[in-house]
C-alpha positions as CSV (number, residue, x, y, z in Angstrom):
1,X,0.0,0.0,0.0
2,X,2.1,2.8,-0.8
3,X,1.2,6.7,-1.8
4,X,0.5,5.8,-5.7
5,X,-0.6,2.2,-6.6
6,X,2.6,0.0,-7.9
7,X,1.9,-0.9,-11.9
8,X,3.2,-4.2,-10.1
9,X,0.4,-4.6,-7.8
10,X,-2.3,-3.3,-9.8
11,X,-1.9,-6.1,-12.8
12,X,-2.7,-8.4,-9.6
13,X,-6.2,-9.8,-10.4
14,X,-9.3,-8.6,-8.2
15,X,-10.1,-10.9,-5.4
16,X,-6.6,-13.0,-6.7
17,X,-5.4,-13.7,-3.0
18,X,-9.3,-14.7,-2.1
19,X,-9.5,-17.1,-4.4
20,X,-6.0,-18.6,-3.4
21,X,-7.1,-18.9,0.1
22,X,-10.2,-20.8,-1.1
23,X,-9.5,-23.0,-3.4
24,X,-5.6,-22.6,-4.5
25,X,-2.8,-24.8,-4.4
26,X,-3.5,-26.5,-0.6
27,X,-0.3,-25.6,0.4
28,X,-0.3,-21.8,-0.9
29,X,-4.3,-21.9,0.6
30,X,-3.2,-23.3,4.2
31,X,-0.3,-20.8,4.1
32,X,-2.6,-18.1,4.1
33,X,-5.6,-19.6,6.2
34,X,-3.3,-19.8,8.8
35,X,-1.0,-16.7,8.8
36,X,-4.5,-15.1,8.9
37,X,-5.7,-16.6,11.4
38,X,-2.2,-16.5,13.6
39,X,-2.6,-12.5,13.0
40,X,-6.6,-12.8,14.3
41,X,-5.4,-14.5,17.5
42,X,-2.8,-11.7,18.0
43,X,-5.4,-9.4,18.4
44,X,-6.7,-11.1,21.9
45,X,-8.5,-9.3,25.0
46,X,-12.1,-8.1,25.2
47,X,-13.8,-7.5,21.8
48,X,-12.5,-4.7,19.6
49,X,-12.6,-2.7,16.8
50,X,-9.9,-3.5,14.3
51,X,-8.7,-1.5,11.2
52,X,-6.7,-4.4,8.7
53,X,-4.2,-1.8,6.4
54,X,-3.8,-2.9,3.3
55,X,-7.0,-5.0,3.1
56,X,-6.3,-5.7,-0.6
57,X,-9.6,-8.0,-1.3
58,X,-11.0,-8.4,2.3
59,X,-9.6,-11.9,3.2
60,X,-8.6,-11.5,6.9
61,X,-11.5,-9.7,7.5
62,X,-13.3,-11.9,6.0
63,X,-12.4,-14.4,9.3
64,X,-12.9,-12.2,11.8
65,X,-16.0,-12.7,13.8
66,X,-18.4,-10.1,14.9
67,X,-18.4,-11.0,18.2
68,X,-14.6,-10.4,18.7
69,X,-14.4,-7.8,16.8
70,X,-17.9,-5.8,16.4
71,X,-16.5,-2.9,14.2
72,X,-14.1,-3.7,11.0
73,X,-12.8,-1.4,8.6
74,X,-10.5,-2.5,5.7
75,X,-8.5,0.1,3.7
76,X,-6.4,-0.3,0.7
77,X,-5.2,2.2,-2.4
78,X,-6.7,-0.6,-5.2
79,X,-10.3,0.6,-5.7
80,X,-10.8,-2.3,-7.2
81,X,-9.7,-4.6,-4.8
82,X,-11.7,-2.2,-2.3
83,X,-14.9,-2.9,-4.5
84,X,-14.1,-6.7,-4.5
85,X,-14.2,-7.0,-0.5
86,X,-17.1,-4.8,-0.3
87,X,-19.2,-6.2,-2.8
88,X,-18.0,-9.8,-1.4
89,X,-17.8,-9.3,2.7
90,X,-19.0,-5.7,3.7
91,X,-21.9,-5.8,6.6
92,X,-23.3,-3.5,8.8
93,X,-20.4,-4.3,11.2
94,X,-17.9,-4.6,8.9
95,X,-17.1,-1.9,5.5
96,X,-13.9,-1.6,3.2
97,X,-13.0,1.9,2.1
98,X,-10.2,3.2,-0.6
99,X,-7.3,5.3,0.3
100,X,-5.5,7.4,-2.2
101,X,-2.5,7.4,-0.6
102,X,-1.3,6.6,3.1
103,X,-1.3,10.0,4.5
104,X,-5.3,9.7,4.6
105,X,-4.6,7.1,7.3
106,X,-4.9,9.9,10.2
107,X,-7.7,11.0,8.6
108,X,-9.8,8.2,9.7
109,X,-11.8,7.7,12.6
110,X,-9.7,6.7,15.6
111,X,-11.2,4.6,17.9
112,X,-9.7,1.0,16.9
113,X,-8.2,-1.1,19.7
114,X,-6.6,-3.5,16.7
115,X,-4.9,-3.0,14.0
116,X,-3.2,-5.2,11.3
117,X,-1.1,-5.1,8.5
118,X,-0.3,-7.9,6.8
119,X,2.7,-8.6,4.1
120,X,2.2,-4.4,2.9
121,X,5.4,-3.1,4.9
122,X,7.8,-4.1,2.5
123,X,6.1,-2.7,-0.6
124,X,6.8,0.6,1.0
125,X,9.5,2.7,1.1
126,X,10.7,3.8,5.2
127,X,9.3,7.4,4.0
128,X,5.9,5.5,3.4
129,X,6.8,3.2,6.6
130,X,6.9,6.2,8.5
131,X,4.0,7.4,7.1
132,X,2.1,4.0,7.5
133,X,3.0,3.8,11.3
134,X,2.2,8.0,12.2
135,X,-1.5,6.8,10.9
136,X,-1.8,3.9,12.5
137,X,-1.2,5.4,15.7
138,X,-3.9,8.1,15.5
139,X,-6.2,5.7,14.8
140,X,-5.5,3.2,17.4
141,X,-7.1,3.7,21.0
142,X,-4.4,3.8,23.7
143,X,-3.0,1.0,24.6
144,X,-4.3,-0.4,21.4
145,X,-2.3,-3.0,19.3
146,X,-0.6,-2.9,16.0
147,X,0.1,-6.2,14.8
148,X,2.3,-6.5,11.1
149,X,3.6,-9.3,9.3
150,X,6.4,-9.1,6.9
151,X,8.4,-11.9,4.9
152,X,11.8,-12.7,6.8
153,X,14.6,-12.8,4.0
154,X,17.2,-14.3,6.5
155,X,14.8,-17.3,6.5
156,X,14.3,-19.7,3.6
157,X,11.8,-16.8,2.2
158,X,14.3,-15.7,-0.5
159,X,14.2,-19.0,-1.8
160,X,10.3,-19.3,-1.9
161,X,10.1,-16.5,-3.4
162,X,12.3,-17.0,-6.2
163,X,10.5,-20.4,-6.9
164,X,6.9,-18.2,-6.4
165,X,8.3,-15.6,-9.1
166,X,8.8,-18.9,-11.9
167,X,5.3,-20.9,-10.9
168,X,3.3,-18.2,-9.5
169,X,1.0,-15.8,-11.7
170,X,2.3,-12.8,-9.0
171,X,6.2,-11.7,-9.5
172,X,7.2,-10.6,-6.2
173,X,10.8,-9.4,-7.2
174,X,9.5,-5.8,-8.3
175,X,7.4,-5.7,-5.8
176,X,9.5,-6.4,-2.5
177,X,11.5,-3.0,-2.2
178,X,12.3,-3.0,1.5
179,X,13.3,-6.1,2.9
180,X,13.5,-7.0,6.7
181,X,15.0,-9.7,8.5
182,X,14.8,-11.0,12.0
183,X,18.1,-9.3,12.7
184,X,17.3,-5.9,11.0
185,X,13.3,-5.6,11.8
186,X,13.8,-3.5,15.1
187,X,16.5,-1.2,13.9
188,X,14.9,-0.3,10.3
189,X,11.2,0.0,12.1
């Protein structure tokens, strides 16, 4: 989710990762299924409203119960992938709404005691990082949570990835422009 939609990120189909955590590869489908859910069970105590950054097509919201979490807002820059989630798992409780760029983060209503952001942070440069977390925390109650999830390229992710770039219909290698690493996460953030 950066300040001007990636041409990389835009030539992603509508709905793509949806229909990969469906019915995709079973491997590629649990790996999402359950990062999803590990990032829903971070986001523990009484029920809550949570704000998921760079929603893309509503699919962790799309798991996360009313009762634990009885207002959801999903944001993204795609307006098409904003329309998919709508159209597919807006509710009373829960709507999707298009960003044009980061910065209108602090302009949303504050009031969330959750808030996630899953594989967006290294799509964005630390400008947009900074950017990212400056909004996050207006919206967030205090004492609220931010909970983000990026790839880990001192892992075996580099390799992954280089075998997702020759199988996959999604070429990550344009898209990855700031990479962290279990060593470097801290300092960089």
């Amino acid at each position: 989710m950066s300040d001007g939609p990636s041409r990389e990120l835009e030539q992603i189909p509508v709905g793509h990762y949806h229909r990969v955590m469906e019915g995709g590869h079973p491997v590629r489908r649990a790996w999402h299924l359950l990062k999803f859910q590990r990032v829903l069970d971070l986001c523990d105590g009484p029920p809550g409203a949570l704000l998921d950054v760079g929603c893309f097509a509503g699919s962790l919201l799309s798991l996360a119960p009313q009762d634990r979490f009885p207002r959801q807002l999903g944001v993204d820059i795609l307006p098409e992938q904003v329309a998919f989630a709508t159209q597919h798992f807006g509710t009373p409780y829960r709507s999707f709404q298009h960003l044009a760029s980061l910065a209108e983060l602090g302009q949303l209503p504050g009031g969330f005691d959750h808030a996630t952001c899953v594989e967006v942070i290294e799509h964005l440069t630390p400008a947009e990082i900074r950017t990212l977390f400056l909004g996050v925390a207006r919206a967030l109650v205090k004492g609220g949570h931010f909970i983000l999830s990026t790839p880990n390229y001192a892992s075996t992710w580099p390799v992954l990835e280089l075998l997702l770039n020759r199988v996959s219909d999604v070429d990550y290698s344009e898209q990855h422009i700031t990479k962290f690493t279990f060593f470097n996460l801290k300092r960089k953030l």
